[in-house]
C-alpha positions in Angstrom: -72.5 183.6 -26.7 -70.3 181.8 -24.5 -69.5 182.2 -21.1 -66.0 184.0 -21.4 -67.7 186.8 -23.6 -69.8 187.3 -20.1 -66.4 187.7 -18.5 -65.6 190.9 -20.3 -63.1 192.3 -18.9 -64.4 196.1 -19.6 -67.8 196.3 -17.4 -68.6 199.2 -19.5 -71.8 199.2 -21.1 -73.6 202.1 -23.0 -77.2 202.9 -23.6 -77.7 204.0 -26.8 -81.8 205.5 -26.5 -82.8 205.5 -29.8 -85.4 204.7 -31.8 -83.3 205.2 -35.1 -81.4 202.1 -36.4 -78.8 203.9 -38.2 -77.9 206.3 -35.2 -77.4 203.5 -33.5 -75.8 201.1 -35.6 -73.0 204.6 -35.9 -72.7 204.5 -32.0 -72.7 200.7 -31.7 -69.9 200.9 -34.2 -67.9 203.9 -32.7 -68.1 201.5 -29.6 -67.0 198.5 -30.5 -63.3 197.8 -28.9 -64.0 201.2 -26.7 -66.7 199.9 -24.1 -68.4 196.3 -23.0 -71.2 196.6 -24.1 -74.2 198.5 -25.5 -77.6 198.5 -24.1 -80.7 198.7 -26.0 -84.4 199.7 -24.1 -87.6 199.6 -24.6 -88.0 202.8 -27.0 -85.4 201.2 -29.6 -87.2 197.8 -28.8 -90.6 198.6 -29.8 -89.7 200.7 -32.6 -87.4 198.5 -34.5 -87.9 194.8 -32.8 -85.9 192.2 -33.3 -84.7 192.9 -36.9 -83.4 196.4 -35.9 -81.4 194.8 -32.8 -79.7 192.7 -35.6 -79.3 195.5 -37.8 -77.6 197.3 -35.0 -75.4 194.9 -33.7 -74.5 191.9 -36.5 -72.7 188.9 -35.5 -69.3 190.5 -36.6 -70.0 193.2 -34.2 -71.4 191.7 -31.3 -68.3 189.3 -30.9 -66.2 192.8 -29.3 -69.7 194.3 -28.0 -72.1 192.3 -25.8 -75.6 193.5 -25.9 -78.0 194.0 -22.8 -81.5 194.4 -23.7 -83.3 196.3 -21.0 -87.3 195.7 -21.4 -88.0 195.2 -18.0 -90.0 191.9 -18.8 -93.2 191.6 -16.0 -96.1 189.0 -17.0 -97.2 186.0 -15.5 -94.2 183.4 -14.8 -95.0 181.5 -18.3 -95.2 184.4 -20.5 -91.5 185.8 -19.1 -90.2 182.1 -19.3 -91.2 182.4 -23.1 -90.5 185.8 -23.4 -86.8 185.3 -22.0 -86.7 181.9 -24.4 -87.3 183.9 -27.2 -85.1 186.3 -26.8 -82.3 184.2 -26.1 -82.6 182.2 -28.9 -83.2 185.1 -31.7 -80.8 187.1 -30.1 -78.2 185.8 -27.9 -78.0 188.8 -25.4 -75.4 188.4 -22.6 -77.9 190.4 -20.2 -81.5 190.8 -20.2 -83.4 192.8 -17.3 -86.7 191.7 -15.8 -89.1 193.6 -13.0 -88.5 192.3 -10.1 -91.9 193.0 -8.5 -93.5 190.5 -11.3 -92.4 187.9 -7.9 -90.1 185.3 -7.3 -92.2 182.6 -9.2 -91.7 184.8 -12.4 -87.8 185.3 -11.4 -87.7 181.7 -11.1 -89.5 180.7 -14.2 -87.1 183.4 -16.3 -84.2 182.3 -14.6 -85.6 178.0 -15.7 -85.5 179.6 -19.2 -82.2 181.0 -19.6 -80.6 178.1 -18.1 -82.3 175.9 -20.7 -79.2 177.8 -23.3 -76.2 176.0 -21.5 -73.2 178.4 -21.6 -74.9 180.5 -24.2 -77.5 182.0 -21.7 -78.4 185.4 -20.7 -77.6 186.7 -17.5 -80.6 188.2 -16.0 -80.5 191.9 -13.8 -84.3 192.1 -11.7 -84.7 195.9 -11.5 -86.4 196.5 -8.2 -86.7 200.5 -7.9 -86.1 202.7 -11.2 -83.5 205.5 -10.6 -86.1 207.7 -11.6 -88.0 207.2 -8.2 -87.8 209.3 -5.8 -88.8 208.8 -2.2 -92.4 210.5 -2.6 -92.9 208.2 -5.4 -91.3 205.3 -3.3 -93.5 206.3 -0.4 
């Protein structure tokens, strides 16, 4: 992915939470030309891996729609580094996110990682809070 497909000018992306490929290979394709993006999680992850990511979004498709892949990636700084590798090299995603509380050596060594792809890297979001908190939970 190059850089100007990061520059979308639509900053619209969907999340399409699913764990069925072909519901959301229909939405993904309903999308496309409509919106920025579409994001996958964790539930579609972990169902369908990286195969069903590609069946979703083929390289035809992800030319008009920019995927962000939101699994929240928290390890120790070398297994994210890989992790982030990986995934930017099987899957190209223009955004990936990462927990921010896995610490700024982790950030860093994620951030090390995607760099390592040039133009064709992913950008990386740290999620600090989920919107899900709330300020009990925060307490």
């Amino acid at each position: 992915m190059s850089d100007t497909a990061h520059q979308n000018p639509n900053p619209i992306f969907v999340a399409i939470d699913t764990d069925d490929v072909a519901a959301a290979s229909a939405s993904a394709a309903r999308l496309a030309g409509v919106v920025g993006g579409i994001k996958l999680g964790k539930q579609f992850f972990m169902a369908n891996g990286p195969q069903g990511v590609r069946a979703v979004l083929p390289d035809a498709l992800r030319r008009d729609l920019p995927l962000f892949i939101d699994l929240k990636l928290h390890d120790i700084p070398n297994t994210v580094a890989g992790a982030v590798a990986s995934l930017a090299r099987s899957l190209a995603p223009a955004y990936l996110t990462l927990h921010a509380s896995g610490g700024a050596a982790m950030i860093a060594a994620a951030r090390e990682a995607a760099d390592a792809f040039g133009a064709d890297r992913p950008r990386l979001l740290a999620v600090t809070v989920p919107t899900r908190m709330s300020d009990a939970g925060l307490a």
